[in-house]
GUDRENDREN-827214 format. One record per residue (C-alpha): x, z, y; residue in one letter. Coordinates in Angstrom, 2 decimals, padded with zeros to 5 digits, always signed. Layout:
BEGIN
R	px	pz	py	code
R	X	Z	Y	A
...
END
This chain:
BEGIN
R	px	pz	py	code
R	+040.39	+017.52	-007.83	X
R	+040.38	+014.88	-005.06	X
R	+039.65	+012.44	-007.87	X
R	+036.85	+014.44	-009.44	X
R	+035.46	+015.40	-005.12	X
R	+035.56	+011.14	-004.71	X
R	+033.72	+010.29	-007.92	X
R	+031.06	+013.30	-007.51	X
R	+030.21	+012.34	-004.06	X
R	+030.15	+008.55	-004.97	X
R	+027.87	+009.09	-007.61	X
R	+025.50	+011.37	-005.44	X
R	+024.95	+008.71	-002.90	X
R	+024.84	+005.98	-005.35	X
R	+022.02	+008.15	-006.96	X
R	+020.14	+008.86	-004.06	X
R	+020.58	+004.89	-002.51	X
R	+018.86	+004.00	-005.94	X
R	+016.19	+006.65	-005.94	X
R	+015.73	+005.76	-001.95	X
R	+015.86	+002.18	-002.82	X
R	+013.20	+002.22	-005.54	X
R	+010.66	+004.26	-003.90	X
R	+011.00	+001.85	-000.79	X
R	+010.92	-000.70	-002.94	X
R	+007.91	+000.69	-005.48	X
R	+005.85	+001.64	-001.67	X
R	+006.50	-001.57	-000.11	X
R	+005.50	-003.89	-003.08	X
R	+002.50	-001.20	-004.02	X
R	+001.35	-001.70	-000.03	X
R	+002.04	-005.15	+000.27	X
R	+000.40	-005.86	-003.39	X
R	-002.66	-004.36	-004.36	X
R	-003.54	-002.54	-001.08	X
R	-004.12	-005.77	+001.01	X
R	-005.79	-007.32	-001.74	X
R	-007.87	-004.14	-003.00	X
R	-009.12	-004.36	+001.02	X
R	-009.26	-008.29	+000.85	X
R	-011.26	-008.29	-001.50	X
R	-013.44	-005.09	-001.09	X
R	-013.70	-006.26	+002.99	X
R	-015.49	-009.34	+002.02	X
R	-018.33	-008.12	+000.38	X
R	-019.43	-005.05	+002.85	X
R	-019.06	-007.46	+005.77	X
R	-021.33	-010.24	+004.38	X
R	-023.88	-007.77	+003.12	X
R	-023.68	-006.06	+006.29	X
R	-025.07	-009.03	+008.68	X
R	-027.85	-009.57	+005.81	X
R	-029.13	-005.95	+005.77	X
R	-029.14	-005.70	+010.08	X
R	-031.51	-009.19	+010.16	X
R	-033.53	-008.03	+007.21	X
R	-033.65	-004.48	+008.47	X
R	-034.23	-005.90	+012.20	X
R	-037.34	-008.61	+011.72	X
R	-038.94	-005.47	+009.06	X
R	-038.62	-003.21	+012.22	X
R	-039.86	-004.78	+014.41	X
R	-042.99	-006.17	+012.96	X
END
């Protein structure tokens, strides 16, 4: 039985280390990876079409 306690409660917190370990893992690389460059790239764009549309909006305006 102490053999059988040891093993079970080995292989519970080697389970849960790898399920911890992956989804740290899968958050980190999914935050790290294709968020920053998903906002990179997307933050590019709006910000350069942003200072276009305020002049062009501005000199329409005010004429």
């Amino acid at each position: 039985m102490s053999v059988h306690d040891g093993q079970g409660s080995e292989t519970l917190r080697h389970n849960v280390g790898a399920d911890r370990r992956e989804v740290v893992g899968r958050v980190r690389r999914s935050k790290n990876g294709p968020e920053p460059s998903a906002r990179g790239n997307f933050t590019p764009p709006p910000r350069g079409a942003a200072p276009t549309h305020v002049p062009a909006a501005e000199p329409a305006a005010a004429p």
